[in-house]
BASE-279863 format. One record per atom (N, C-alpha, C): residue in one letter; atom name; x, y, z. Coordinates in Angstrom, 3 decimals, decimal comma. Example, Ala and Ser with C-alpha at 12.3 -4.5 7.8 and 13.67 -1.06 7.14 Angstrom:
! residues 2
pt residu=a; atome=N; u=13,190; v=-5,690; w=7,800
pt residu=a; atome=CA; u=12,300; v=-4,500; w=7,800
pt residu=a; atome=C; u=13,200; v=-3,300; w=7,800
pt residu=s; atome=N; u=12,850; v=-2,250; w=7,080
pt residu=s; atome=CA; u=13,670; v=-1,060; w=7,140
pt residu=s; atome=C; u=12,900; v=0,030; w=7,870
***
This chain:
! residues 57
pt residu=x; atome=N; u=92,932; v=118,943; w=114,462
pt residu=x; atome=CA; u=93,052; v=117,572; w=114,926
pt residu=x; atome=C; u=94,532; v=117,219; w=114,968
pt residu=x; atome=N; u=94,948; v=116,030; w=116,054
pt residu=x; atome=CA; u=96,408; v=116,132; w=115,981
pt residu=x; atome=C; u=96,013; v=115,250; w=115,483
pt residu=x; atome=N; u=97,778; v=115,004; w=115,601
pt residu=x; atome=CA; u=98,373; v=113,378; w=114,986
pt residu=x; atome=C; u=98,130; v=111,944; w=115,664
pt residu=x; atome=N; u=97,904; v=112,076; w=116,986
pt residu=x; atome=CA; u=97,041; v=111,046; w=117,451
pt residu=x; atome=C; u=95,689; v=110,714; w=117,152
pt residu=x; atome=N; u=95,367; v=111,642; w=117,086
pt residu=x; atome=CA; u=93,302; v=111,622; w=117,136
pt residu=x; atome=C; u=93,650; v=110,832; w=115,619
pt residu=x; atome=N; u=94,230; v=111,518; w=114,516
pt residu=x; atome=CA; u=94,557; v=111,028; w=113,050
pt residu=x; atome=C; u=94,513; v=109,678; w=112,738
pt residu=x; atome=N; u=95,644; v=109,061; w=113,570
pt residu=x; atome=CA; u=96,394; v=107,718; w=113,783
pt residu=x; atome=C; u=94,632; v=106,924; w=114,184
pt residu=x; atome=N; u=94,531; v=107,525; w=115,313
pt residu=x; atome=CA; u=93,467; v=106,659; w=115,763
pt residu=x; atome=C; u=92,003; v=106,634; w=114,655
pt residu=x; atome=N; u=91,582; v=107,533; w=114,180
pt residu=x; atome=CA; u=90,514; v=107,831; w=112,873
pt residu=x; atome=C; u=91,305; v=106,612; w=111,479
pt residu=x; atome=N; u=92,621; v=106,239; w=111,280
pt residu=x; atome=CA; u=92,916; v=105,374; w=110,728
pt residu=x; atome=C; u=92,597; v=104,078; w=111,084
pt residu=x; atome=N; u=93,043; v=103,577; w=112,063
pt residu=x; atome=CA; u=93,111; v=102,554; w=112,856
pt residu=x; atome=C; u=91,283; v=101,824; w=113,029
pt residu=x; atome=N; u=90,864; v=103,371; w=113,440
pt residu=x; atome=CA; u=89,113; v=103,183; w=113,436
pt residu=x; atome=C; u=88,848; v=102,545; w=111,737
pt residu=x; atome=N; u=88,880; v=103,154; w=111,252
pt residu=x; atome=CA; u=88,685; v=102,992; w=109,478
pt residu=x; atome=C; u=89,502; v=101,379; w=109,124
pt residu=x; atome=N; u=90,452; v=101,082; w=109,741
pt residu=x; atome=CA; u=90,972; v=99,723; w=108,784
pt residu=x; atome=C; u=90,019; v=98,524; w=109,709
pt residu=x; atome=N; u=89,942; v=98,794; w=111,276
pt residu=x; atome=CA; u=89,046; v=97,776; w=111,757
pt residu=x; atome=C; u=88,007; v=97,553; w=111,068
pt residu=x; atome=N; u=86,847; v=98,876; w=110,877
pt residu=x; atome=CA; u=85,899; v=98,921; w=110,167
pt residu=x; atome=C; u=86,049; v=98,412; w=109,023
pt residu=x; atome=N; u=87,111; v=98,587; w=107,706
pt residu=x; atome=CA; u=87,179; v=97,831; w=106,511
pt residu=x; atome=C; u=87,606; v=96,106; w=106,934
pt residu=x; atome=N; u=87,949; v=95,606; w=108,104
pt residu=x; atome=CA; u=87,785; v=94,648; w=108,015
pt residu=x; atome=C; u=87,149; v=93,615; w=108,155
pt residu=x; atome=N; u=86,109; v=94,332; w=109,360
pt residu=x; atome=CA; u=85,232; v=93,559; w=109,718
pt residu=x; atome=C; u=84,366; v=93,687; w=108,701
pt residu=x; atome=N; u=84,072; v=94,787; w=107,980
pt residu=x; atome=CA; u=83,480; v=94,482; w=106,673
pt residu=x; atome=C; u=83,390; v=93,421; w=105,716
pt residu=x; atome=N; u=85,175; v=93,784; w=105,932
pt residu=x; atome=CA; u=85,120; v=92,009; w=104,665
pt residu=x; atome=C; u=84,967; v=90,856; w=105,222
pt residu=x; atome=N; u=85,173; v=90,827; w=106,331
pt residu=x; atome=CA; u=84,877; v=89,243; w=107,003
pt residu=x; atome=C; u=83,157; v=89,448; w=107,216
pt residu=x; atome=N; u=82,261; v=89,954; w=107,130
pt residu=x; atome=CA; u=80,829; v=89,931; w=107,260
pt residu=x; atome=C; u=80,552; v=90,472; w=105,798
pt residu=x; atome=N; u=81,307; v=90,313; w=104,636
pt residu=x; atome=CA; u=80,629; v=90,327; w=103,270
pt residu=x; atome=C; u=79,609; v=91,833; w=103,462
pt residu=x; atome=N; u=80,052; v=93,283; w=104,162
pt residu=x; atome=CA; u=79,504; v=94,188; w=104,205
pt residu=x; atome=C; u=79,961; v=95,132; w=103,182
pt residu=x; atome=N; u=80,062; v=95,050; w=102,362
pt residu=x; atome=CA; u=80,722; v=96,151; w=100,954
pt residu=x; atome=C; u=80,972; v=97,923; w=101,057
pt residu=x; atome=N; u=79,390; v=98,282; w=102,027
pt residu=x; atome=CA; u=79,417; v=99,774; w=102,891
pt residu=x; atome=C; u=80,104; v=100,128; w=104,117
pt residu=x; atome=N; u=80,564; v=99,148; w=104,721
pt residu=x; atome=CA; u=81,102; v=99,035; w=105,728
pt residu=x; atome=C; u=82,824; v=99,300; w=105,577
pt residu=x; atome=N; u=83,040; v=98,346; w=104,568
pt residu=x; atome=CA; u=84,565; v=98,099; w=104,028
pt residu=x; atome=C; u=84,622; v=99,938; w=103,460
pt residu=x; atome=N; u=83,806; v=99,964; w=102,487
pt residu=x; atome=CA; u=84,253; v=101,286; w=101,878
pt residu=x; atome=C; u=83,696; v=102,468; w=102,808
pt residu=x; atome=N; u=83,440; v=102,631; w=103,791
pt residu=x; atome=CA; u=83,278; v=103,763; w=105,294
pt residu=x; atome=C; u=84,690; v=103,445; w=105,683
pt residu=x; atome=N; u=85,339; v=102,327; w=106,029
pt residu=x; atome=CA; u=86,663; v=102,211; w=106,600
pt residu=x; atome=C; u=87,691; v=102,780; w=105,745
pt residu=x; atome=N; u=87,627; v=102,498; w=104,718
pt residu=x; atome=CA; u=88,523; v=102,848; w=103,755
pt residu=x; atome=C; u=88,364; v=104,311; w=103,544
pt residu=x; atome=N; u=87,327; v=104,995; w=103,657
pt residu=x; atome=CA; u=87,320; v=106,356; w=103,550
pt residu=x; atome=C; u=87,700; v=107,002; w=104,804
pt residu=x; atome=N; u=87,530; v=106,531; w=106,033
pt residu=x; atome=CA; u=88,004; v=106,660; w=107,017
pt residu=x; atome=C; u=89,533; v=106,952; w=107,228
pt residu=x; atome=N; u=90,034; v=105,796; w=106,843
pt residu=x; atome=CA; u=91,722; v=105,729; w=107,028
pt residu=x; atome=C; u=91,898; v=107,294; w=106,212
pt residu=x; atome=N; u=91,213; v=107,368; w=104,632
pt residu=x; atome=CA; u=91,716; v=108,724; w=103,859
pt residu=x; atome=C; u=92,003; v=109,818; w=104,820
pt residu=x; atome=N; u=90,784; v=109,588; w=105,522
pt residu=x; atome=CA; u=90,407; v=111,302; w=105,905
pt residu=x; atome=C; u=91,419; v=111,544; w=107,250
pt residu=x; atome=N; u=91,895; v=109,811; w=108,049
pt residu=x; atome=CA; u=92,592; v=110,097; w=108,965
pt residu=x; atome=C; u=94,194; v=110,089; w=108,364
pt residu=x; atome=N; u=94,622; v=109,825; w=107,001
pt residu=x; atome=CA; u=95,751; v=110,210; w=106,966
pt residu=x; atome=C; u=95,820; v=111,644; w=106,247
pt residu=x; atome=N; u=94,897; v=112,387; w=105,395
pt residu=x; atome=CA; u=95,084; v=113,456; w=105,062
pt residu=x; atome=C; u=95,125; v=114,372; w=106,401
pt residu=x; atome=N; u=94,331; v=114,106; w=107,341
pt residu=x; atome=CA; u=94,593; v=115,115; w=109,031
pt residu=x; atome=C; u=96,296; v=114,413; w=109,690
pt residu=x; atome=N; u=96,405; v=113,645; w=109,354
pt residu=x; atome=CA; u=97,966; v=113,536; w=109,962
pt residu=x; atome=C; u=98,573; v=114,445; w=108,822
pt residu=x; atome=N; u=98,671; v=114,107; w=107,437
pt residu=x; atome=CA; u=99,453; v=115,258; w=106,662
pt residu=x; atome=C; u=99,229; v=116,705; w=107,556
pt residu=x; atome=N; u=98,093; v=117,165; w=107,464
pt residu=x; atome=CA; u=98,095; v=118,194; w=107,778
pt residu=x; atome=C; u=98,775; v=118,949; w=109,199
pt residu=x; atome=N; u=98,326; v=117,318; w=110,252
pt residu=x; atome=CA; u=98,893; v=118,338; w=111,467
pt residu=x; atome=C; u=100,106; v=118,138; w=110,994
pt residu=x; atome=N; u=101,078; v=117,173; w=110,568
pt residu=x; atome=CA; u=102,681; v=117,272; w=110,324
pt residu=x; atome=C; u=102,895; v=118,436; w=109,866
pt residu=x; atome=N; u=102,531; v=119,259; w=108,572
pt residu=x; atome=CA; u=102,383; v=120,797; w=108,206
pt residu=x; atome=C; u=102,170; v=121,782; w=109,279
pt residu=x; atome=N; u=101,359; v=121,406; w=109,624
pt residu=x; atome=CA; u=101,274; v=122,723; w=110,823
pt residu=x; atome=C; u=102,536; v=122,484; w=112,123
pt residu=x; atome=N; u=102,495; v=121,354; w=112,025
pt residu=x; atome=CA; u=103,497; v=121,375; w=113,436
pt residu=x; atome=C; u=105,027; v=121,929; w=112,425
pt residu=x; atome=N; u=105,428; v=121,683; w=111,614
pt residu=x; atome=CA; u=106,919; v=121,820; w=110,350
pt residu=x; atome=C; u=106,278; v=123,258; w=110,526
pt residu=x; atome=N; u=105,597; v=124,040; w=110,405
pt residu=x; atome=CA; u=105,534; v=125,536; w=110,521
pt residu=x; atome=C; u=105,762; v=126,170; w=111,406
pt residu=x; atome=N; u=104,904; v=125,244; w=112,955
pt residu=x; atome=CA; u=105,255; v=126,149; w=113,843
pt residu=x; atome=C; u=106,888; v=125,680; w=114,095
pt residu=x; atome=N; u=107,322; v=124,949; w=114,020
pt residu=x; atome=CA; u=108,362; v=124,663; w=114,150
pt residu=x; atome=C; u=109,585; v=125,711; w=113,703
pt residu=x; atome=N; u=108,926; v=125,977; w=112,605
pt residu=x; atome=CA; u=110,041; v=127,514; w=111,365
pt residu=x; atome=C; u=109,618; v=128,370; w=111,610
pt residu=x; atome=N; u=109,027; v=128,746; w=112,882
pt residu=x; atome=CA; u=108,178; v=129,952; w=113,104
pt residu=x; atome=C; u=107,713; v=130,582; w=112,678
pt residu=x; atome=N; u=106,726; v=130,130; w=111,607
pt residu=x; atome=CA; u=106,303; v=130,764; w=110,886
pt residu=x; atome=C; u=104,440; v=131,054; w=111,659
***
């Protein structure tokens, strides 16, 4: 996954945690919030892979 798709899986996740809290949805908020995790641990990662291919490794 790149760093866009990432960005955007965040972005998806904080809407979702918010509309959560403005509709008092508690599962909703915490899907968003796990969301953003999973879309910033895939940005860590593509940044790693791209810093590698970069050192040619």
């Amino acid at each position: 996954m790149g760093k866009a798709q990432a960005k955007a899986k965040q972005v998806k996740g904080k809407l979702k945690e918010t509309v959560g809290g403005a509709t008092d949805n508690k599962g909703m908020q915490a899907e968003g919030r796990g969301e953003q995790l999973t879309g910033k641990a895939q940005e860590t990662a593509a940044k790693a892979a791209e810093r590698l291919k970069k050192s040619g490794r």
